[in-house]
C-alpha positions as YAML, in Angstrom:
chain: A
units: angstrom
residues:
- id: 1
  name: UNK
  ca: [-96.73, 50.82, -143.99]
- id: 2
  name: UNK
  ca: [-99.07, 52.38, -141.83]
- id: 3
  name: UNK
  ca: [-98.30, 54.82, -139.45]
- id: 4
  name: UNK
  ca: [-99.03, 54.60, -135.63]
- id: 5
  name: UNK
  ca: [-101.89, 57.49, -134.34]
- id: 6
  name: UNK
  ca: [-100.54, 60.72, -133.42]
- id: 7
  name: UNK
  ca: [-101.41, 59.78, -129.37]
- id: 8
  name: UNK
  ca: [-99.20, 56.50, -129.91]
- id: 9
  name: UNK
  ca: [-96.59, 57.96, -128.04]
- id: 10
  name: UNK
  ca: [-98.37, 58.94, -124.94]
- id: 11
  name: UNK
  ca: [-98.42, 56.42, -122.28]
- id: 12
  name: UNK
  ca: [-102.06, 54.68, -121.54]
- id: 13
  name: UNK
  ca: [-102.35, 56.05, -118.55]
- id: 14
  name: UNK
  ca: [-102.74, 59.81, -119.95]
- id: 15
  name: UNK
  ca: [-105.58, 59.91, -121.89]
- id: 16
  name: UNK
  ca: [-105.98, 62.22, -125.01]
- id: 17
  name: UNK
  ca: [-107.42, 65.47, -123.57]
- id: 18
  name: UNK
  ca: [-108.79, 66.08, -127.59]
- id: 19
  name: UNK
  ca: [-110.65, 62.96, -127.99]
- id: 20
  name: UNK
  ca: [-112.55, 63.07, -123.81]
- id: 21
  name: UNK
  ca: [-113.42, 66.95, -125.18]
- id: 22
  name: UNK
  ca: [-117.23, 67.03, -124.50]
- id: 23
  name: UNK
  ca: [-119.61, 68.94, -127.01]
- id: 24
  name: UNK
  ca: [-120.16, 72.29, -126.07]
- id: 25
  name: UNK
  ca: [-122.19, 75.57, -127.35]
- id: 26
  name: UNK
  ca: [-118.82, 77.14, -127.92]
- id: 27
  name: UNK
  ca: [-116.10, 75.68, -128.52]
- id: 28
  name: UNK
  ca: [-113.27, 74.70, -126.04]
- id: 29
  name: UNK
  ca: [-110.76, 76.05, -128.92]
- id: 30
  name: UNK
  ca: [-111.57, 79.18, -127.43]
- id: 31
  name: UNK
  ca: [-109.59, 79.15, -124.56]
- id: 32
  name: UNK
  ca: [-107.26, 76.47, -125.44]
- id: 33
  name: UNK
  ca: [-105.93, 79.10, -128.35]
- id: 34
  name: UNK
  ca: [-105.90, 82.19, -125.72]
- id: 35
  name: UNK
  ca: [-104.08, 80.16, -123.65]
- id: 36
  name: UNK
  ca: [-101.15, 79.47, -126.36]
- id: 37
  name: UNK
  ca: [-101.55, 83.20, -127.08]
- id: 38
  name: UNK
  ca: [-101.07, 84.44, -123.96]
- id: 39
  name: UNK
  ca: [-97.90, 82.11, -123.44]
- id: 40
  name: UNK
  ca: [-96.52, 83.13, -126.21]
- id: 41
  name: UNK
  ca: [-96.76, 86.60, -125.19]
- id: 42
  name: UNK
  ca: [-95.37, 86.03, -121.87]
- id: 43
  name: UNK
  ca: [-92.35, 83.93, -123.99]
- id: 44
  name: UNK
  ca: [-91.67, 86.86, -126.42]
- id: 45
  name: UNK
  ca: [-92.35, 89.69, -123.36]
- id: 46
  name: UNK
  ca: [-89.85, 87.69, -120.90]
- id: 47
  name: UNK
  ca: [-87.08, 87.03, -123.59]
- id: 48
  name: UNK
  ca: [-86.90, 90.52, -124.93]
- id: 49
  name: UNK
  ca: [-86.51, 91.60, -121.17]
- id: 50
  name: UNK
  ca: [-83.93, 89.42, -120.91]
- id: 51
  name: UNK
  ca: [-81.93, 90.36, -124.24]
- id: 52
  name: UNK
  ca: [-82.10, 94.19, -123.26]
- id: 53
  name: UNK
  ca: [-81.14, 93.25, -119.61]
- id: 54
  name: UNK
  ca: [-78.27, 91.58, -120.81]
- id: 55
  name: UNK
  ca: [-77.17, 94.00, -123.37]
- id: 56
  name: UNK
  ca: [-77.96, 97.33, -121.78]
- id: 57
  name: UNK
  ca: [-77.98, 96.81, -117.92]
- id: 58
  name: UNK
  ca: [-81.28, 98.04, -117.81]
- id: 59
  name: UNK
  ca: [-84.88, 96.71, -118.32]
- id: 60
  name: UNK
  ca: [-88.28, 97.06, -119.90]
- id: 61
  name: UNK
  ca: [-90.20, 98.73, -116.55]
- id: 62
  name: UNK
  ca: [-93.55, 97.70, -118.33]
- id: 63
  name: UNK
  ca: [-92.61, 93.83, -118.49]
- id: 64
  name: UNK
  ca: [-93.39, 92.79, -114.89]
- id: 65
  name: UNK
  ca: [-96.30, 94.35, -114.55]
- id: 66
  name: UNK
  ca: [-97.91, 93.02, -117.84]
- id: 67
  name: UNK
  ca: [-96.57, 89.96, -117.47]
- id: 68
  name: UNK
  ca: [-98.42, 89.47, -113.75]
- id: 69
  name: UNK
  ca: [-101.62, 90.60, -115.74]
- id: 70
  name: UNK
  ca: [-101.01, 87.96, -118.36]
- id: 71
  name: UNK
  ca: [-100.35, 84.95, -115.57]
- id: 72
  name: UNK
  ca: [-103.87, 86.02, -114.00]
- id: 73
  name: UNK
  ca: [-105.37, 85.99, -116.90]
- id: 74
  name: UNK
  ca: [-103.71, 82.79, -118.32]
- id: 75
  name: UNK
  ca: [-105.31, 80.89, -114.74]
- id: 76
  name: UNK
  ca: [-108.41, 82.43, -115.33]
- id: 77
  name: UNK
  ca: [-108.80, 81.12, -119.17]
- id: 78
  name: UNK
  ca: [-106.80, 77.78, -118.31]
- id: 79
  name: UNK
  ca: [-109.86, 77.63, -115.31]
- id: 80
  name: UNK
  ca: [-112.69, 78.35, -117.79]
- id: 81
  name: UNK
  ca: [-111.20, 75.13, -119.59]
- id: 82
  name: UNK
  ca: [-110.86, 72.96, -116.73]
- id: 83
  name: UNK
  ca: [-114.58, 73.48, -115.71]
- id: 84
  name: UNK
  ca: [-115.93, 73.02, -119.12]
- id: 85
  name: UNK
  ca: [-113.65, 69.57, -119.16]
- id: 86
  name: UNK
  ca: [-114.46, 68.87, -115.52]
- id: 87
  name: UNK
  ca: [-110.81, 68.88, -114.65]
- id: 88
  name: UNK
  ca: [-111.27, 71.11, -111.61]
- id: 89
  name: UNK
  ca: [-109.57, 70.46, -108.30]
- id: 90
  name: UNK
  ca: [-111.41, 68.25, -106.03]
- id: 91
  name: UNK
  ca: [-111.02, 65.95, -103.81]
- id: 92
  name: UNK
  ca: [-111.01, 62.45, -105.04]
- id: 93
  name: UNK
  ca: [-111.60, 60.29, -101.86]
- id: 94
  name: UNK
  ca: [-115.19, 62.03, -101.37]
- id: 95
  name: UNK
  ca: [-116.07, 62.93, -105.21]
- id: 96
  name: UNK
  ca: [-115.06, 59.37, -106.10]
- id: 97
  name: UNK
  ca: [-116.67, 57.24, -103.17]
- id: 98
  name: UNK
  ca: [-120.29, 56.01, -102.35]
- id: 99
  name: UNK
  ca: [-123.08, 55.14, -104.53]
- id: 100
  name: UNK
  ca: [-122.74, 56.34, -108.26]
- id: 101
  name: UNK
  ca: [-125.97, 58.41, -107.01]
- id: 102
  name: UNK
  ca: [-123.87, 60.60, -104.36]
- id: 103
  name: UNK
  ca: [-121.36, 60.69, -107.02]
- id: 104
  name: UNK
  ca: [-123.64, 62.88, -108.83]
- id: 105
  name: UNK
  ca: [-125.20, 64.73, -106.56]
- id: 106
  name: UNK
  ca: [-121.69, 65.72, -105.05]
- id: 107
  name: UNK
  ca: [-120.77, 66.64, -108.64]
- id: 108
  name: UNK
  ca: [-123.95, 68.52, -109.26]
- id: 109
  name: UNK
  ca: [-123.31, 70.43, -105.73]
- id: 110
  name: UNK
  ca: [-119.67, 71.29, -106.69]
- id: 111
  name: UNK
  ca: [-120.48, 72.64, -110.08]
- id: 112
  name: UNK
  ca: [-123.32, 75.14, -108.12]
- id: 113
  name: UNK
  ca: [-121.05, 76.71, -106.17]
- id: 114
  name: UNK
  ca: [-118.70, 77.09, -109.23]
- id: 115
  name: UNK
  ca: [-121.37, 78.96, -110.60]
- id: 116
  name: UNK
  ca: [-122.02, 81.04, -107.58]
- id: 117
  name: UNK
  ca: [-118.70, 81.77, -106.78]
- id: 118
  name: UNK
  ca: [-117.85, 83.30, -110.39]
- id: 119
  name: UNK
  ca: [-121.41, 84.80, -110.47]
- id: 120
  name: UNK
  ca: [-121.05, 86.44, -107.90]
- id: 121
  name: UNK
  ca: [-117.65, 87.47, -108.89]
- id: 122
  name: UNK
  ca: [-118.74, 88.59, -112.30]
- id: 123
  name: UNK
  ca: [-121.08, 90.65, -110.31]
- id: 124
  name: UNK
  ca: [-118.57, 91.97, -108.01]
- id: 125
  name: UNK
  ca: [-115.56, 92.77, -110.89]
- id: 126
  name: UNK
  ca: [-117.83, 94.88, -112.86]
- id: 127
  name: UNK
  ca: [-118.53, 96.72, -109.56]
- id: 128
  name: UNK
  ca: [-114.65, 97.19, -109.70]
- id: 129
  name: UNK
  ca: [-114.21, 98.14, -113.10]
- id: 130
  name: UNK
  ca: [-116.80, 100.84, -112.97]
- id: 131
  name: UNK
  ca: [-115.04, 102.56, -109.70]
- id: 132
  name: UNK
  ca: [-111.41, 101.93, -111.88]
- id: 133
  name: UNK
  ca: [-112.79, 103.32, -114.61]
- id: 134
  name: UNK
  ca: [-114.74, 106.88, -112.34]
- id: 135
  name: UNK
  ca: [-112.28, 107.35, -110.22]
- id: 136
  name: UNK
  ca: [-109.58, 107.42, -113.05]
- id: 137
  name: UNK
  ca: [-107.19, 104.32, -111.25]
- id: 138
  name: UNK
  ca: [-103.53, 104.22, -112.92]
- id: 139
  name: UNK
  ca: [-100.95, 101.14, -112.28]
- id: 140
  name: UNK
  ca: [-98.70, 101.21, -110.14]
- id: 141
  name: UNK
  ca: [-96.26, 100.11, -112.61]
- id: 142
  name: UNK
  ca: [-97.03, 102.43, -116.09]
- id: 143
  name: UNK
  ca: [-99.36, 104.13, -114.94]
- id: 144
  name: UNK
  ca: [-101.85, 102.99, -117.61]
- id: 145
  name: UNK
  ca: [-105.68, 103.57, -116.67]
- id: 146
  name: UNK
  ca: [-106.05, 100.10, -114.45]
- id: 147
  name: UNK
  ca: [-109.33, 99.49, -115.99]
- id: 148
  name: UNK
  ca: [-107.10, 98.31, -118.74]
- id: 149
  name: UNK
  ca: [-106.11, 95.31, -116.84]
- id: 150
  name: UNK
  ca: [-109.85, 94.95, -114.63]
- id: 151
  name: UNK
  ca: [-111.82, 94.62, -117.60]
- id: 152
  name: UNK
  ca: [-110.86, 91.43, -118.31]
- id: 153
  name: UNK
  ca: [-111.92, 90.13, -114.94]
- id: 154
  name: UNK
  ca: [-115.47, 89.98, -115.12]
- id: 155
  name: UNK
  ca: [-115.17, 88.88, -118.95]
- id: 156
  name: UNK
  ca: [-113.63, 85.65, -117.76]
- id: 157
  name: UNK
  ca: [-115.72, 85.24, -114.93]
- id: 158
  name: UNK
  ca: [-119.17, 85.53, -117.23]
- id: 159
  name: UNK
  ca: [-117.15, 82.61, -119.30]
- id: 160
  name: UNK
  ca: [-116.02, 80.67, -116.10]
- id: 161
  name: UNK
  ca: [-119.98, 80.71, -115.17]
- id: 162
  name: UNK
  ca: [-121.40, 80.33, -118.36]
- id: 163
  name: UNK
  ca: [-119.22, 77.13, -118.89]
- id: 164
  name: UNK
  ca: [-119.61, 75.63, -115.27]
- id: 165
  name: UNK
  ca: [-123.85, 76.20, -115.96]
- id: 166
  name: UNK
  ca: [-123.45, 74.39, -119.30]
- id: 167
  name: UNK
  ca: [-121.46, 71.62, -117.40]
- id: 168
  name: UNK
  ca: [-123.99, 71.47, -114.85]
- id: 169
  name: UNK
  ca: [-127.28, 71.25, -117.72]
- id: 170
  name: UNK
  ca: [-125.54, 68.13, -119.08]
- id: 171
  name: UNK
  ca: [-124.59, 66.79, -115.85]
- id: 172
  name: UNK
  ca: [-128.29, 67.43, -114.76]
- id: 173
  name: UNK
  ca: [-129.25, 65.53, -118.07]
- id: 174
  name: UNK
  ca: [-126.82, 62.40, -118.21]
- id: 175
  name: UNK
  ca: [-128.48, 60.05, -115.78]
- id: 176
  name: UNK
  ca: [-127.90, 56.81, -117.46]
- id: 177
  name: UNK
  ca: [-127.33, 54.29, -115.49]
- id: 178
  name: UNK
  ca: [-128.61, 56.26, -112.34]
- id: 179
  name: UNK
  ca: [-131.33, 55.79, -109.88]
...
């Protein structure tokens, strides 16, 4: 007896994210494994808070602090995926209306600014790293140099863009059934 795929369960109307995963330079596992990492941090960070909360009336002072760092950073990888997968907000009753034309040229418009927004703040972070970094910032929190956390901000950014101008070269490049 054979048995039923492993997306049998799902109901039709959620498709399986794995099989509408487009072919990309580098691959989407990237972020889709940070992102179990870095909930899986934020699990094992938030329980042991918990445990020594509960058993010592006191807590870990470090927790909340890296555990903000890790949400930001969680949204920032988890938005790197959902503009390589085009599953960036937008809104539907002007992205999905009009001429299959216009449909494209809106999406080729919204993945510009994508890439000018995170450009620009690629540009921008490492502008705030570098003055972190000289004029020797500490958390609030730990007081760990705050470059520590910054750092990572321009990183994801350069990925953000360099994933929205990949989306954007095979948008530019599937025009079948257009014009």
């Amino acid at each position: 007896m054979s048995q039923p795929p492993a997306h049998a369960h799902l109901p039709p109307e959620i498709p399986d994210a794995e099989a509408q995963d487009v072919a990309t330079a580098v691959p989407l596992k990237i972020e889709d494994w940070a992102t179990v990492i870095i909930m899986a941090l934020l699990a094992c960070i938030t329980f042991a808070n918990v445990l020594v909360r509960y058993f010592t009336d006191s807590s870990f002072a470090w927790t909340e602090e890296f555990s903000v760092f890790l949400m930001i950073l969680l949204a920032m990888v988890a938005g790197s995926a959902a503009v390589a997968r085009d599953r960036h907000i937008r809104i539907e009753y002007f992205s999905a209306s009009g001429s299959a034309a216009r449909q494209r040229r809106l999406a080729l418009f919204g993945v510009a600014m994508v890439v000018l927004l995170f450009g620009l703040m690629t540009v921008l972070s490492v502008r705030l790293v570098w003055d972190d970094y000289r004029f020797n910032e500490t958390s609030p929190g730990i007081g760990v140099p705050q470059w520590w956390y910054s750092i990572w901000l321009p990183i994801i950014a350069l990925a953000i863009t360099m994933r929205a101008l990949g989306f954007l070269v095979r948008r530019w490049r599937d025009r079948a059934g257009i014009e």
